[in-house]
N, C-alpha and C positions, 0 to 999 in steps of 0.2 A: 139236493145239496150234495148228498153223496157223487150221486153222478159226475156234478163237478170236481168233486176232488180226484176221482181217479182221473178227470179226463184231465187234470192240471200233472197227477203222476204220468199219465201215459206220454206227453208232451216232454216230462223232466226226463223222460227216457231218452230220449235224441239230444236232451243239452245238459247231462251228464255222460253223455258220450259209452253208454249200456253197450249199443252196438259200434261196432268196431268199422271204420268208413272200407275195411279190406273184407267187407261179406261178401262170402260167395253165395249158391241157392243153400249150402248148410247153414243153420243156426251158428253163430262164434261168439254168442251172451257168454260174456268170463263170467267163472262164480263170484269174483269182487263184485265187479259190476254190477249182477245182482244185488246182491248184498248192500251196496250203495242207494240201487231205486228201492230195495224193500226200506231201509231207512227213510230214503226223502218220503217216501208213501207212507208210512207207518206212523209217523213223527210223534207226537206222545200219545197216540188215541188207543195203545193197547194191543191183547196177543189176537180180538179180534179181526181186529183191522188189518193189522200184521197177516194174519193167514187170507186175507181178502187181496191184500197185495202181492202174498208171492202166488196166490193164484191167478192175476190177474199176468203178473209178467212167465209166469210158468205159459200160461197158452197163447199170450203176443209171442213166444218166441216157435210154438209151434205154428201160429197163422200168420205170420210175417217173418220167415227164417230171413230173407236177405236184407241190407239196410237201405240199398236202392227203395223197394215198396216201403220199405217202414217211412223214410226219410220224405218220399211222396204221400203218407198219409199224412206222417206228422204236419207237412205243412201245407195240406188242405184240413186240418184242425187245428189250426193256427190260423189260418184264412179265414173261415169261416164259423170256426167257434162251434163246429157238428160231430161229433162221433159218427164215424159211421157206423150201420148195421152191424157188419160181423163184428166190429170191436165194441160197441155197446152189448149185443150178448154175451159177448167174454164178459165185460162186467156183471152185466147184468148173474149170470150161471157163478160168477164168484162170489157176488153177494148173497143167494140163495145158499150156496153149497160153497163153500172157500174148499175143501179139501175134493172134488170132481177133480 
């Protein structure tokens, strides 16, 4: 059940517009934007869920800096409703440990 919520936040990431369509191979996550997915993720469930979310979008922005690959995961998780690997262990290492 968790699972699914982040993978509904990590999705609300590309349709609240987190990354910027002008990425280059740097990361350009504005700190609002954060700020915006740590809210849609955190929504009333608390400071631990809260630090589960900004750790999850903290290391999407180090394993997906440009929005080209984000925008390509995003909608093969859209297509098919799968986490892949690397971004299920982001979850997964946030849920265990949110501050890693």
């Amino acid at each position: 059940m968790m699972l699914r919520y982040f993978l509904r936040c990590f999705v609300s990431l590309f349709l609240l517009g987190i990354l910027s369509p002008s990425a280059t191979a740097q990361t350009d996550y504005l700190p609002e934007e954060v700020e915006n997915y740590v809210r849609e993720c955190t929504g009333d469930r608390g400071l631990s869920v809260e630090a589960v979310c900004r750790c999850v979008v903290r290391k999407a922005q180090s394993k997906y800096p440009s929005f080209e690959e984000f925008q390509m995961i995003n909608q093969d998780i859209e297509a098919t409703g799968t986490i892949p690997p690397p971004l299920r262990q982001i979850i997964d290492e946030c849920e265990t440990d949110p501050f890693s």
